[in-house]
C-alpha positions in Angstrom: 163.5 -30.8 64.7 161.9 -33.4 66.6 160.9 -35.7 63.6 164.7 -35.6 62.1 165.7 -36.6 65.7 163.6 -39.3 65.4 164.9 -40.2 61.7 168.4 -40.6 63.3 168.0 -42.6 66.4 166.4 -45.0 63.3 169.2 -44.2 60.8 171.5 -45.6 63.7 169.1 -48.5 65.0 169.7 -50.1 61.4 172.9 -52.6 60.2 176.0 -51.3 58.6 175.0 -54.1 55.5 171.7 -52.0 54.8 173.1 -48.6 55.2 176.0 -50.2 52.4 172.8 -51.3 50.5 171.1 -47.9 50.1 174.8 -46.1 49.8 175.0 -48.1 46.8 171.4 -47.8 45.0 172.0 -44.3 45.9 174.9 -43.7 44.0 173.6 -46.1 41.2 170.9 -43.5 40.7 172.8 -40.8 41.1 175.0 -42.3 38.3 171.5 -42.9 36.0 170.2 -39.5 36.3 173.0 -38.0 35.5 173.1 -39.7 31.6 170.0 -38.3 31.8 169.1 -36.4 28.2 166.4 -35.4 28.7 165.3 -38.5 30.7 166.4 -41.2 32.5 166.4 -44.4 31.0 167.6 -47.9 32.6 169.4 -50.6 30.6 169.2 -54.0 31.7 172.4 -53.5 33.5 171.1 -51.0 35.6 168.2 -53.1 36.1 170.0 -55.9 37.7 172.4 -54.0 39.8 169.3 -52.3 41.6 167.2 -55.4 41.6 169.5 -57.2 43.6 170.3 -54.3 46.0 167.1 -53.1 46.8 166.5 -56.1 48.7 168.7 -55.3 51.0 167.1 -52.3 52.1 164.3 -52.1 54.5 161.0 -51.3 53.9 160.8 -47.8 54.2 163.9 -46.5 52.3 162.0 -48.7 49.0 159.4 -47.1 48.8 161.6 -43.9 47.5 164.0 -45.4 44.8 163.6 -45.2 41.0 163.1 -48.9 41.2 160.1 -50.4 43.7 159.5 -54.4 44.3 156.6 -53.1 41.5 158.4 -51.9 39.2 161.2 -55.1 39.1 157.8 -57.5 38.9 156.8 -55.2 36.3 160.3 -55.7 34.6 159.4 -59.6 35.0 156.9 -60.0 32.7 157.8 -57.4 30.1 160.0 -60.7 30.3 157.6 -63.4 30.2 155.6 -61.6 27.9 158.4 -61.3 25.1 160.1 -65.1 25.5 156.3 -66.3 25.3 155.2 -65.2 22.5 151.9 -67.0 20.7 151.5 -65.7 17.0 148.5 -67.4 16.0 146.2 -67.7 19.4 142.3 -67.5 17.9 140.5 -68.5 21.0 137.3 -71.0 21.1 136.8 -72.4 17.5 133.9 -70.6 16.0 130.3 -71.8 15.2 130.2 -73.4 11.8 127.8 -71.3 9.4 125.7 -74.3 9.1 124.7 -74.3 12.9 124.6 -70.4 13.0 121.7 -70.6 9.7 120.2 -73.7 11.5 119.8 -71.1 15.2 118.1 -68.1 12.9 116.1 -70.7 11.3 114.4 -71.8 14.6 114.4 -68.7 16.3 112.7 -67.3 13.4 110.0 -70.2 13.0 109.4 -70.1 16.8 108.9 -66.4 18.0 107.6 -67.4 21.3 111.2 -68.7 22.4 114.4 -67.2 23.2 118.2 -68.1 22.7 118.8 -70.5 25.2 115.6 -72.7 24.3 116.9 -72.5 20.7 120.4 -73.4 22.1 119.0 -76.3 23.8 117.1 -77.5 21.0 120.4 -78.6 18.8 121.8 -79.1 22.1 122.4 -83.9 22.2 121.8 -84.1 26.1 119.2 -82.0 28.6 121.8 -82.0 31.3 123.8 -78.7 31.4 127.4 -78.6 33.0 126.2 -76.2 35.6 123.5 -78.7 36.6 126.3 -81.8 36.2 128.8 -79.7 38.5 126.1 -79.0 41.0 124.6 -82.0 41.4 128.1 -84.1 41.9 129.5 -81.4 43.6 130.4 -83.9 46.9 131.5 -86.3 45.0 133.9 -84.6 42.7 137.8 -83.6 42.1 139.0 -81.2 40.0 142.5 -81.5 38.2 144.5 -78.9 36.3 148.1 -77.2 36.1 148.9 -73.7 36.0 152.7 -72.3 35.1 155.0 -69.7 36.8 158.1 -68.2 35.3 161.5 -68.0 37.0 162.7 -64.8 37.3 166.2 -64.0 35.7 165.9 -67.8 34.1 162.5 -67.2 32.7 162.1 -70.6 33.3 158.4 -72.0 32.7 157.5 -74.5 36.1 154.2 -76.0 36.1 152.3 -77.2 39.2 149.6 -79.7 39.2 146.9 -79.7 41.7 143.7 -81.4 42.5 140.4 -79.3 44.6 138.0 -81.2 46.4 134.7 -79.7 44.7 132.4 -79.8 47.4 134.6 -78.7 50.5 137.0 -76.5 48.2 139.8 -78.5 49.5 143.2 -78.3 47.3 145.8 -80.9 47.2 149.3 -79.3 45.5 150.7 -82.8 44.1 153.9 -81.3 42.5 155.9 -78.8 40.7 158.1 -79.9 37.6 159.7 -78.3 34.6 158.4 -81.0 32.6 155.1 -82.2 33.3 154.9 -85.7 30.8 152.3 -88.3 31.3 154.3 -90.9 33.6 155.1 -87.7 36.3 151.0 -86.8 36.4 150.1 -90.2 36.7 152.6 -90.9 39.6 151.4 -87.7 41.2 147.6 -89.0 40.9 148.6 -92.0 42.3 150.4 -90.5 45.3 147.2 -88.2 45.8 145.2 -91.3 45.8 147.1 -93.0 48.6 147.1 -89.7 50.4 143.4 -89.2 50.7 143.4 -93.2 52.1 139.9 -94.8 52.5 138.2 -91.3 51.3 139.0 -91.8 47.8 136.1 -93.9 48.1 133.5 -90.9 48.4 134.7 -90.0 45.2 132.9 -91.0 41.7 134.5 -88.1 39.1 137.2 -86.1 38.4 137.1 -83.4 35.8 140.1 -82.4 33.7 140.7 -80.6 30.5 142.5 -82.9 27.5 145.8 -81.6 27.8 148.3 -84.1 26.5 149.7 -84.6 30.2 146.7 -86.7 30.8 147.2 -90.0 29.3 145.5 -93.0 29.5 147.5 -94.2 32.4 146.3 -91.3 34.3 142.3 -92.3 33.7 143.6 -95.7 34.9 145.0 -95.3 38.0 141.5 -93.0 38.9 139.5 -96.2 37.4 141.5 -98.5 39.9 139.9 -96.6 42.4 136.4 -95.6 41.7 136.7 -92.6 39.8 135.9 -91.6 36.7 137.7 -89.0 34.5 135.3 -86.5 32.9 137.0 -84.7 30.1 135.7 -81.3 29.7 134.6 -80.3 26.2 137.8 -78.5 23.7 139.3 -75.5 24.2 136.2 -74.9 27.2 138.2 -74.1 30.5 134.7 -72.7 32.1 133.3 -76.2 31.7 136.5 -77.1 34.1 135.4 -73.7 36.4 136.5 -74.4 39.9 139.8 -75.5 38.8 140.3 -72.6 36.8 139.3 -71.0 39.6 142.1 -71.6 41.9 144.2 -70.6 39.4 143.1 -67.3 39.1 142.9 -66.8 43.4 146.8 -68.7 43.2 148.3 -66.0 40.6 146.4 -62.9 42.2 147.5 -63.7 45.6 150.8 -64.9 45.5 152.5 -66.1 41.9 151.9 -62.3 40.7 153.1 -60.9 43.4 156.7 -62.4 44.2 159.3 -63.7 42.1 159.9 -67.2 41.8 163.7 -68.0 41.6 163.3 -72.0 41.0 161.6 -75.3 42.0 162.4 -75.0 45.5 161.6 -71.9 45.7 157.9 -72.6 44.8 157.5 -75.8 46.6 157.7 -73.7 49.5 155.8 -70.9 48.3 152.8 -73.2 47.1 153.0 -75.0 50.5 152.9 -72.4 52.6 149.8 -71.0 50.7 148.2 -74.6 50.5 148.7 -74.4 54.3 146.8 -70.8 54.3 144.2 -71.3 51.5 142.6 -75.0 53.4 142.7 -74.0 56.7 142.6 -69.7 57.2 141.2 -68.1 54.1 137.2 -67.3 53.7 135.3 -68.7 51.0 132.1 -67.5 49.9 130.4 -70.2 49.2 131.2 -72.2 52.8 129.7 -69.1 54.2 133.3 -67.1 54.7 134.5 -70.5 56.3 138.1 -72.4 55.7 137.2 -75.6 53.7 139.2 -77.0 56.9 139.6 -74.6 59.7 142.4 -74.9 61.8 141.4 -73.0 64.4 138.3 -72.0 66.5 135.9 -69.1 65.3 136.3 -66.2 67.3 134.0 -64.0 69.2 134.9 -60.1 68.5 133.2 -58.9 71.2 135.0 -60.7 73.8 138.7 -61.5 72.7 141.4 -59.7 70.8 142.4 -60.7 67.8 146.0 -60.5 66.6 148.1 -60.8 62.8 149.6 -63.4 61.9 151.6 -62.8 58.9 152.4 -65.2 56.0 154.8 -65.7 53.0 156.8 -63.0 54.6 153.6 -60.8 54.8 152.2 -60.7 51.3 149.0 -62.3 53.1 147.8 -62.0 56.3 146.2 -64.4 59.0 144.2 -63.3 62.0 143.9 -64.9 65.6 142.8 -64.6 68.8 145.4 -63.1 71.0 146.6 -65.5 73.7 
């Protein structure tokens, strides 16, 4: 008795707009189950009508519909995935037969060594990416794009950005629908005017040969100091802490939310720029911010308070005041 008190002080705590709201998706179900034979099946009418009330309700009352905020990102790229369809994708080329003879031939001649000194052997340089990226970590950048797809639109946006390489730093330069070589070189140019009298600690900047990259893009970096390293074909690991981002972007956010346009995801992507460079943890700067806004905390004295972000899909955490 007590608990269905409780559940109508609440029921009467909450706007006449979100009681509409769940009046509706209620009687939208209803409605579905009922052409049931033997199961319930949506159309893409149904589909839209409860995507766009259902985010009207409040966070409680979702979690019991026939359509969760998972299932209408799941709806999303069922989406994406038919509109982008790619027929013929076979990877990394693969090993000519003439190279894979000529590796058997020297493992077999030399027993004493394994596959990676055979590797090395045909291999024209002794300096190995890993080593390269290590060793000009400071004084390296890291370009590359990733894509996100409108919802409802199915729009394909692409966003350029640039990581620092040794702090871990990224720079979001801009979001377009279509990313041609005289938009990335602007962008490059603005990031170089940005970043001031540091783009002098700078001697590389590693990027994949994707057609956005022109020769005006190498010469805007050449103006200043920097040299582009194109990675080898079809090798995104040789581009790794680009790729990355990319992978730590999508997981956190871009997978998570639906993107309704440009502006939308300028704001997103700013807000989680904001987050990523001066809140979140990175291993490899020993769980620290590649620019921490704020003062590390001691646990055992203070209180520490959330701080949510990007209406709480991620969460930041303070000292209380």
């Amino acid at each position: 008795m007590f608990v269905q008190l409780c559940g109508w002080l609440v029921l009467l705590a909450r706007s006449s707009a979100s009681k509409d709201a769940e009046l509706l998706v209620l009687r939208h179900e209803v409605a579905v189950l009922r052409r049931a034979h033997p199961r319930a099946r949506l159309d893409w009418a149904d589909r839209a009508v409860l995507a766009a009330l259902i985010r009207l309700l409040p966070g409680r009352p979702r979690a019991h519909r026939l359509v969760t905020p998972g299932t209408v990102l799941r709806w999303h790229r069922r989406l994406v995935t038919r509109k982008w369809t790619y027929p013929n994708r076979t990877g990394r080329p693969p090993v000519s037969a003439e190279i894979a003879a000529l590796i058997k031939r020297i493992a077999t001649e030399n027993n004493g060594w394994d596959t990676r000194e055979s590797k090395a052997s045909c291999s024209s340089t002794d300096t190995t990416w890993r080593q390269f990226l290590h060793t000009q970590a400071a004084t390296m950048l890291a370009a590359d794009f990733f894509h996100v797809d409108c919802a409802v639109t199915l729009q394909r946006l692409y966003c350029l950005f640039v990581i620092e390489v040794g702090s871990r730093y990224v720079h979001i330069l801009g979001v377009t629908a279509n990313p041609d070589g005289p938009w990335t070189a602007q962008q490059i140019r603005n990031l170089l005017m940005d970043l001031g009298d540091r783009a002098g600690d700078f001697r590389y900047l590693v990027r994949d040969r994707a057609g956005q990259f022109t020769e005006a893009f190498d010469a805007v970096l050449a103006g200043a100091g920097i040299e582009a390293v194109k990675i080898p074909p079809r090798s995104p690991r040789a581009n790794a802490y680009a790729e990355r981002f990319v992978l730590t972007a999508s997981t956190e956010v871009t997978d998570r939310m639906l993107i309704f346009g440009q502006r939308h995801l300028r704001t997103i992507l700013a807000q989680y720029e904001a987050h990523y460079n001066g809140r979140r943890p990175h291993r490899s700067r020993q769980l620290r911010p590649p620019r921490p806004d704020h003062p590390v905390a001691d646990l055992s004295r203070e209180r520490i308070k959330r701080r949510p972000v990007l209406g709480g899909l991620i969460n930041e955490y303070e000292r209380a005041a």
